[in-house]
N, CA, C and O atoms as a GROMACS GRO file, in nm:
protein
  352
    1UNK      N    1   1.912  -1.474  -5.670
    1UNK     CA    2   1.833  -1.525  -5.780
    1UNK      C    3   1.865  -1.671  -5.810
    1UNK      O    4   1.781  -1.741  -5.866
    2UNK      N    5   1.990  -1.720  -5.772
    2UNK     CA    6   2.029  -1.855  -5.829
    2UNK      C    7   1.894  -1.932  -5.725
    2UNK      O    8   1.796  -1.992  -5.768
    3UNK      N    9   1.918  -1.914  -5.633
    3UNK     CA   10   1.810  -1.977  -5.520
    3UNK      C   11   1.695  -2.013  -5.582
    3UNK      O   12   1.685  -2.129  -5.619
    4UNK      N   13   1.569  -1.904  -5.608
    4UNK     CA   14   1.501  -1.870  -5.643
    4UNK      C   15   1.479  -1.950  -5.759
    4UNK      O   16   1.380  -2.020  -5.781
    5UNK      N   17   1.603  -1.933  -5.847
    5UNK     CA   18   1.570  -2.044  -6.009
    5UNK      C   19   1.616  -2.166  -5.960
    5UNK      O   20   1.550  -2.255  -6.012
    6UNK      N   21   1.683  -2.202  -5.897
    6UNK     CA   22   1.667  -2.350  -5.835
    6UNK      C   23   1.544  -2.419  -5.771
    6UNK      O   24   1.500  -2.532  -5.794
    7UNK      N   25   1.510  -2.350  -5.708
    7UNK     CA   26   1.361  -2.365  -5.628
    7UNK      C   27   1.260  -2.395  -5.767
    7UNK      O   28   1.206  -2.506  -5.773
    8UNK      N   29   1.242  -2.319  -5.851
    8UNK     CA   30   1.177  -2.314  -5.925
    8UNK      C   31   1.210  -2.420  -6.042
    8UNK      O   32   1.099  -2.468  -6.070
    9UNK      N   33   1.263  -2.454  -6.087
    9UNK     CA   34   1.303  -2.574  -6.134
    9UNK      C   35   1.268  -2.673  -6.040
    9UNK      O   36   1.176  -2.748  -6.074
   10UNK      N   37   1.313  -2.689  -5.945
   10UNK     CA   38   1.239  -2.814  -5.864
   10UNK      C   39   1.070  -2.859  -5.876
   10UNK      O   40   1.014  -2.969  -5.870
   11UNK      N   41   1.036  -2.764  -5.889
   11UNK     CA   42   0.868  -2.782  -5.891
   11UNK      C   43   0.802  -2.891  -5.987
   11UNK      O   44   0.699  -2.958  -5.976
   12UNK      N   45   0.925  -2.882  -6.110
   12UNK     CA   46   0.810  -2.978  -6.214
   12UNK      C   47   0.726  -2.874  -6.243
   12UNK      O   48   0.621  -2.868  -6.180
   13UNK      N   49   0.754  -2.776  -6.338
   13UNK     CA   50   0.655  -2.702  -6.432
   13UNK      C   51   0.654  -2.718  -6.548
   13UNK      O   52   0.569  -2.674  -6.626
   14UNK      N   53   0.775  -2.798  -6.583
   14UNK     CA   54   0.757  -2.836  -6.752
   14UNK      C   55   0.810  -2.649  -6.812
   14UNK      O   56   0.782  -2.609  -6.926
   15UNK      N   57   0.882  -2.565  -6.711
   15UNK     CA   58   0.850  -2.462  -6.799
   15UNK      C   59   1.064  -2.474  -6.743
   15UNK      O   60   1.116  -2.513  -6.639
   16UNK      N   61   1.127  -2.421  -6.874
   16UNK     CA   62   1.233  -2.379  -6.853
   16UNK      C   63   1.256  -2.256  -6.766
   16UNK      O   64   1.178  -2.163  -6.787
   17UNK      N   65   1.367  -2.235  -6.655
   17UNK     CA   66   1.387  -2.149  -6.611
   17UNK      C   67   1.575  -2.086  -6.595
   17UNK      O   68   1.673  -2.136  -6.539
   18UNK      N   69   1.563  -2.007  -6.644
   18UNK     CA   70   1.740  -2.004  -6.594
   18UNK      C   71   1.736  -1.859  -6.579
   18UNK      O   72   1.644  -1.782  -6.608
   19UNK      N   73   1.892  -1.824  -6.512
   19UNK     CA   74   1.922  -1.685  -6.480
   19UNK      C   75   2.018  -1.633  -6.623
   19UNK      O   76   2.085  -1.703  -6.699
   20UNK      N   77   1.996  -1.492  -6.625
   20UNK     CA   78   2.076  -1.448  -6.725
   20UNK      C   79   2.084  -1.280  -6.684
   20UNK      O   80   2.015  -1.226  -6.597
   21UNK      N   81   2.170  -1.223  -6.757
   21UNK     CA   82   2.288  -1.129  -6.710
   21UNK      C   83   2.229  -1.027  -6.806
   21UNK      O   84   2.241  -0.909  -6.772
   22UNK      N   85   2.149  -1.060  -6.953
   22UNK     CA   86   2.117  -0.972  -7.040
   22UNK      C   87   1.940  -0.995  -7.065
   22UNK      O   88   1.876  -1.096  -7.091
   23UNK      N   89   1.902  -0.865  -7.045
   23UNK     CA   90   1.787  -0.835  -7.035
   23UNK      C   91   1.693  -0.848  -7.182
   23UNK      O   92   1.570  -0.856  -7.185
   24UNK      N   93   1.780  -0.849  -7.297
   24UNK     CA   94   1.750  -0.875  -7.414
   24UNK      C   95   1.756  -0.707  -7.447
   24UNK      O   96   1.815  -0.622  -7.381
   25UNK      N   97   1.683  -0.688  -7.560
   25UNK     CA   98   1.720  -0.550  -7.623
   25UNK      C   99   1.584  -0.449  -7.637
   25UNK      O  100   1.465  -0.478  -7.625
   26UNK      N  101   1.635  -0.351  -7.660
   26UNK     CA  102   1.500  -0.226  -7.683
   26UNK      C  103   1.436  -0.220  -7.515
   26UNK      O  104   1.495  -0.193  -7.411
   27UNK      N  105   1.278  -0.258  -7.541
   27UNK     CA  106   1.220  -0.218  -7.438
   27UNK      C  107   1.255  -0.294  -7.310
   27UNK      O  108   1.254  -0.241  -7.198
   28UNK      N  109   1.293  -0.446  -7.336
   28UNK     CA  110   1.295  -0.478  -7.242
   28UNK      C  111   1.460  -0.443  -7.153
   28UNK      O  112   1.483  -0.442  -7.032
   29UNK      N  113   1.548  -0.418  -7.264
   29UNK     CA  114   1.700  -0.388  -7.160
   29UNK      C  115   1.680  -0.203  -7.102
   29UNK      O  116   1.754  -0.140  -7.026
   30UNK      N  117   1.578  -0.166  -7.158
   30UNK     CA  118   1.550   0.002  -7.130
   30UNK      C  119   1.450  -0.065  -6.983
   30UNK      O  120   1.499  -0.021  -6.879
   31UNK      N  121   1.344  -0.145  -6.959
   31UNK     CA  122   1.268  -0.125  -6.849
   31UNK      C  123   1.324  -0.208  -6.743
   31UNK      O  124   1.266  -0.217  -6.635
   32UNK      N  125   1.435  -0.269  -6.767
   32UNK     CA  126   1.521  -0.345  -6.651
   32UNK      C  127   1.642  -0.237  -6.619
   32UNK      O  128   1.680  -0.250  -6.502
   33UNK      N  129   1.688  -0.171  -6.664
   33UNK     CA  130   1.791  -0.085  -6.623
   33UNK      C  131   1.717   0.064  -6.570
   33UNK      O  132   1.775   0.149  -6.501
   34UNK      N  133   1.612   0.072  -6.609
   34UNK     CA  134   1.509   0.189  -6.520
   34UNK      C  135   1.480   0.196  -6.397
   34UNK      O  136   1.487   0.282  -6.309
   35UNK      N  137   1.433   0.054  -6.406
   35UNK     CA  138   1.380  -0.020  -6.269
   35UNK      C  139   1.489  -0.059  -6.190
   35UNK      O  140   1.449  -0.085  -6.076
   36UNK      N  141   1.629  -0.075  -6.204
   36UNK     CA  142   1.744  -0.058  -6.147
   36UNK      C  143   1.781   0.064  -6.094
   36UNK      O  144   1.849   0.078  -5.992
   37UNK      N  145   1.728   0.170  -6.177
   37UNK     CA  146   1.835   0.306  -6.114
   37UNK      C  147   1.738   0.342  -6.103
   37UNK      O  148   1.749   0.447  -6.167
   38UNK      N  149   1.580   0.337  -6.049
   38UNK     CA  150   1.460   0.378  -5.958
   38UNK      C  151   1.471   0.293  -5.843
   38UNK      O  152   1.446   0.342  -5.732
   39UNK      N  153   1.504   0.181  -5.852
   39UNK     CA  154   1.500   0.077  -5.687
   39UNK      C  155   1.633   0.154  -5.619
   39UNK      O  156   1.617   0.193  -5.504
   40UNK      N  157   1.772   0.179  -5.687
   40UNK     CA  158   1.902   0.209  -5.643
   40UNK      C  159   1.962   0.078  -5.616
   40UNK      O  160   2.009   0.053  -5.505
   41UNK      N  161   1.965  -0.044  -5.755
   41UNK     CA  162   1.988  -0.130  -5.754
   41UNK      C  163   1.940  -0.275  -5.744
   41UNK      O  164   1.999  -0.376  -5.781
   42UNK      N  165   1.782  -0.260  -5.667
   42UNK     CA  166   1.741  -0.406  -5.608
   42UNK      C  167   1.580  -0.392  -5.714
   42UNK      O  168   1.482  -0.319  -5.708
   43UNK      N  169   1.623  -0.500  -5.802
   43UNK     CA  170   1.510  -0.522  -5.893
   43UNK      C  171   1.573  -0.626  -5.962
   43UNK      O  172   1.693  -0.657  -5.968
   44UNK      N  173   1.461  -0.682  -6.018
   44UNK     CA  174   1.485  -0.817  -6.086
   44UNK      C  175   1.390  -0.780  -6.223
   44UNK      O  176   1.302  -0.696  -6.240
   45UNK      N  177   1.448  -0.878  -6.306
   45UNK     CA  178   1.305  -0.875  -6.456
   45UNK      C  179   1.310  -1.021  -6.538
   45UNK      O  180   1.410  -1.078  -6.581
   46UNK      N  181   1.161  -1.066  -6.546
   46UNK     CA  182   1.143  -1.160  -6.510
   46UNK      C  183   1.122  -1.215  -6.727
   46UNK      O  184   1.002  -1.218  -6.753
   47UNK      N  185   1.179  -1.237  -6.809
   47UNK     CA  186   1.146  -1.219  -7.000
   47UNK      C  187   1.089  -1.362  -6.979
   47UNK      O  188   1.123  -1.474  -6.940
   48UNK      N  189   0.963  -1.280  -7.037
   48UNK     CA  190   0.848  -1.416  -7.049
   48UNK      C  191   0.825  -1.408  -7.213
   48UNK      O  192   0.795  -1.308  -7.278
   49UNK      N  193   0.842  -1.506  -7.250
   49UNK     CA  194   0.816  -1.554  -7.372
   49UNK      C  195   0.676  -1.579  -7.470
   49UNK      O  196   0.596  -1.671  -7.449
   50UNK      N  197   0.667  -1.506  -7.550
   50UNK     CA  198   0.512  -1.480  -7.599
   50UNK      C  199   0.355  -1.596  -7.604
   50UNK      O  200   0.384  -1.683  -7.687
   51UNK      N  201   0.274  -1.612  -7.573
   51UNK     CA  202   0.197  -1.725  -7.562
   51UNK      C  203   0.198  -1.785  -7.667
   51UNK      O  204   0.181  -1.745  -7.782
   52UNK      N  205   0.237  -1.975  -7.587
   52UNK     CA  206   0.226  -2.058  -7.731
   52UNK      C  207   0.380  -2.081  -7.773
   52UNK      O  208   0.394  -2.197  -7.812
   53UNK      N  209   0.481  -2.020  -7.776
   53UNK     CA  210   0.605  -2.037  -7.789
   53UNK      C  211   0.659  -2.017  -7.664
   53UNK      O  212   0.657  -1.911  -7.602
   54UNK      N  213   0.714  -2.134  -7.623
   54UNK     CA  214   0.657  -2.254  -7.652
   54UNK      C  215   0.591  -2.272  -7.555
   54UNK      O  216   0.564  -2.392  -7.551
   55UNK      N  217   0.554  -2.226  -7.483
   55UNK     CA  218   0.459  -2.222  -7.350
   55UNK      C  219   0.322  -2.155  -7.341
   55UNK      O  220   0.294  -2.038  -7.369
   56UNK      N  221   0.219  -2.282  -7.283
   56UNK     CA  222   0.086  -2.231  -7.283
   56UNK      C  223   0.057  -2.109  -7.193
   56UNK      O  224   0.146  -2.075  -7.115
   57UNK      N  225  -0.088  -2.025  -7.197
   57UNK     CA  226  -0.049  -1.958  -7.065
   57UNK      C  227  -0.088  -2.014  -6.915
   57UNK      O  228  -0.090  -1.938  -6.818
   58UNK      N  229  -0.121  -2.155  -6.905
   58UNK     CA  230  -0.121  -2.192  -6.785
   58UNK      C  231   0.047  -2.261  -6.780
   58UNK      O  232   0.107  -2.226  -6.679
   59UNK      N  233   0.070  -2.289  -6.808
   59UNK     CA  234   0.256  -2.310  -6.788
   59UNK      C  235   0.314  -2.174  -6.744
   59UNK      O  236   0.376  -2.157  -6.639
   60UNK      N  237   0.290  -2.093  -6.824
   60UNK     CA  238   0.378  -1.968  -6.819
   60UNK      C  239   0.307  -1.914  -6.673
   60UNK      O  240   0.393  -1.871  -6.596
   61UNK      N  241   0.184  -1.907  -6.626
   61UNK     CA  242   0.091  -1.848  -6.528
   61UNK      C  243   0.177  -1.903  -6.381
   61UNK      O  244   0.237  -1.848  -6.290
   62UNK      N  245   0.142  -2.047  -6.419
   62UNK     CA  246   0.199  -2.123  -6.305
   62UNK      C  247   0.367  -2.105  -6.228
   62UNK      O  248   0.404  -2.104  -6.110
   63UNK      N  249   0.435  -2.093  -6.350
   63UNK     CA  250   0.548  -2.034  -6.358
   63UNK      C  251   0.601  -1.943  -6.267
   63UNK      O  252   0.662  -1.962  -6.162
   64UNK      N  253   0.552  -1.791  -6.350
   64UNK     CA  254   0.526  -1.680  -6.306
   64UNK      C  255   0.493  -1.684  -6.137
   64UNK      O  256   0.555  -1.640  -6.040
   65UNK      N  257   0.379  -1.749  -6.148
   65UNK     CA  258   0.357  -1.754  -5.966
   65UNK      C  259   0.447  -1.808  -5.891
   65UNK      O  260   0.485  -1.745  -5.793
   66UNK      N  261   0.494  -1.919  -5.917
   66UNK     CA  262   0.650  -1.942  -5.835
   66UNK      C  263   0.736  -1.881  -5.859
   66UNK      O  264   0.834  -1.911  -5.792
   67UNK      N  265   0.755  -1.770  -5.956
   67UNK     CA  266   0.921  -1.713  -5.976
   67UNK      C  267   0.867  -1.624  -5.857
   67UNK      O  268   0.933  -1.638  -5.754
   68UNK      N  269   0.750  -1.525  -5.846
   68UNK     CA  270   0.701  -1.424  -5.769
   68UNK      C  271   0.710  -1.482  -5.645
   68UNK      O  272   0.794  -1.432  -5.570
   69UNK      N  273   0.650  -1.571  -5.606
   69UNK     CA  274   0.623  -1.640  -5.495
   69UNK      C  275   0.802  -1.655  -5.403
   69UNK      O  276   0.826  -1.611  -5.290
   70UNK      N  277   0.880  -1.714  -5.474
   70UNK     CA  278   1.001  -1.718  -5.446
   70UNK      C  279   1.037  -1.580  -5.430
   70UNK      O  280   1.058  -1.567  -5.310
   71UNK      N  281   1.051  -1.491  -5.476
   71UNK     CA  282   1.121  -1.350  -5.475
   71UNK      C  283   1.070  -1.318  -5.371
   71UNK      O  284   1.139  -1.286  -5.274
   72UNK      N  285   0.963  -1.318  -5.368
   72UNK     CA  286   0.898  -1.280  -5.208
   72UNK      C  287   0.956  -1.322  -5.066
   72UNK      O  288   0.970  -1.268  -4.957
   73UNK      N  289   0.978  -1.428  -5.114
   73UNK     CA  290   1.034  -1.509  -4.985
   73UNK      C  291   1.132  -1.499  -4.930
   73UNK      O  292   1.150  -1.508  -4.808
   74UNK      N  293   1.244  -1.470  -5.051
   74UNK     CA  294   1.384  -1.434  -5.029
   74UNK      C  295   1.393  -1.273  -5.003
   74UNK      O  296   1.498  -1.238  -4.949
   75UNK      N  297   1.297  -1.167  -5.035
   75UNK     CA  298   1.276  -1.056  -4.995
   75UNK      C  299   1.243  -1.069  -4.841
   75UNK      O  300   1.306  -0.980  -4.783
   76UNK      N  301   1.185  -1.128  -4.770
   76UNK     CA  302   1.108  -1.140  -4.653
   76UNK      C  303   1.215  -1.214  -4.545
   76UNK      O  304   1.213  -1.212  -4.422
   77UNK      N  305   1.298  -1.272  -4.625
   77UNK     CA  306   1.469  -1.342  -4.559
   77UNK      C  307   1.495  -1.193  -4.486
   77UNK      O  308   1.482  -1.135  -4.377
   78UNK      N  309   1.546  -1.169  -4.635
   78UNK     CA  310   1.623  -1.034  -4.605
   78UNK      C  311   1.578  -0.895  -4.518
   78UNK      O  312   1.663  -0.822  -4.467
   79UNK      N  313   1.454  -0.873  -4.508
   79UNK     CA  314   1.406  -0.800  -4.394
   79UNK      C  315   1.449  -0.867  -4.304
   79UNK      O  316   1.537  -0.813  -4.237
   80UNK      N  317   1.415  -0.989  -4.270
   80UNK     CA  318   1.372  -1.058  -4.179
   80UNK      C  319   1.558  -1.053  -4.075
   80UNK      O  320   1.579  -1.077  -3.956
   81UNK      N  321   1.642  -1.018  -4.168
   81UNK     CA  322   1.815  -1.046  -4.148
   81UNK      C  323   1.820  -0.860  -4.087
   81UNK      O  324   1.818  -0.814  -3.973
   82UNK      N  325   1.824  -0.812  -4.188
   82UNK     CA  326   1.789  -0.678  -4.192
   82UNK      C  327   1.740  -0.609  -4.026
   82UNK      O  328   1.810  -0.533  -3.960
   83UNK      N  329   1.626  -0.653  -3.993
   83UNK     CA  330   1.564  -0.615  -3.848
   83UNK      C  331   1.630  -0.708  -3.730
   83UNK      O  332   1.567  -0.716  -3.624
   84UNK      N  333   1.707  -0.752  -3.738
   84UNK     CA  334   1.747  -0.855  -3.653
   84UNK      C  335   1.879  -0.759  -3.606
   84UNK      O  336   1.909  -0.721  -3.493
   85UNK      N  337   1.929  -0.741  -3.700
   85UNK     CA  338   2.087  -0.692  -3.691
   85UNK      C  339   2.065  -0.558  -3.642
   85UNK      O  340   2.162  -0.495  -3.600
   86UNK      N  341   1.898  -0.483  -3.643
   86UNK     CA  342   1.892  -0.350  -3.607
   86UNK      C  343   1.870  -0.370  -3.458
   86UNK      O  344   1.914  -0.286  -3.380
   87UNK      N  345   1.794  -0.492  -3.408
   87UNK     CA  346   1.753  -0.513  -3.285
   87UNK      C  347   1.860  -0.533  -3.215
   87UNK      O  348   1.813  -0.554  -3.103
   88UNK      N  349   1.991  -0.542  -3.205
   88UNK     CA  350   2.099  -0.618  -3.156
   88UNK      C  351   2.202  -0.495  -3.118
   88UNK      O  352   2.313  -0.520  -3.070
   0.00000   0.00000   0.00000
């Protein structure tokens, strides 16, 4: 994930991005720790901040598409490491 929020910061989105350890509370620390012990560990959750505070939703949109866009990529590493080491 550090990757991923580095990458994403690079872009120039005007939108803050950082990593954090706490999912925040109620629904959202209940649907990140679900989605943890349904993956068996490999999930991420992405706390987007309500429209307008302080982010429009084309900031937040644009955003969003590079945090996704990145996760993907670094998912597609890791196959990509994954099938290599099976071929060998």
């Amino acid at each position: 994930m550090d990757a991923v929020c580095k990458r994403v910061t690079t872009l120039g989105l005007d939108v803050s991005v950082t990593i954090s350890q706490d999912a925040g509370r109620y629904l959202c620390d209940f649907t990140y720790y679900t989605s943890l012990y349904q993956s068996h560990g490999r999930s991420a959750f992405v706390h987007v901040p309500p429209l307008g505070k302080p982010y429009n939703a084309d900031q937040l949109g644009r955003a969003l598409r590079a945090i996704i866009e990145e996760m993907l990529g670094v998912l597609e590493q890791s196959e990509d490491r994954i099938h290599c080491r099976h071929e060998h």
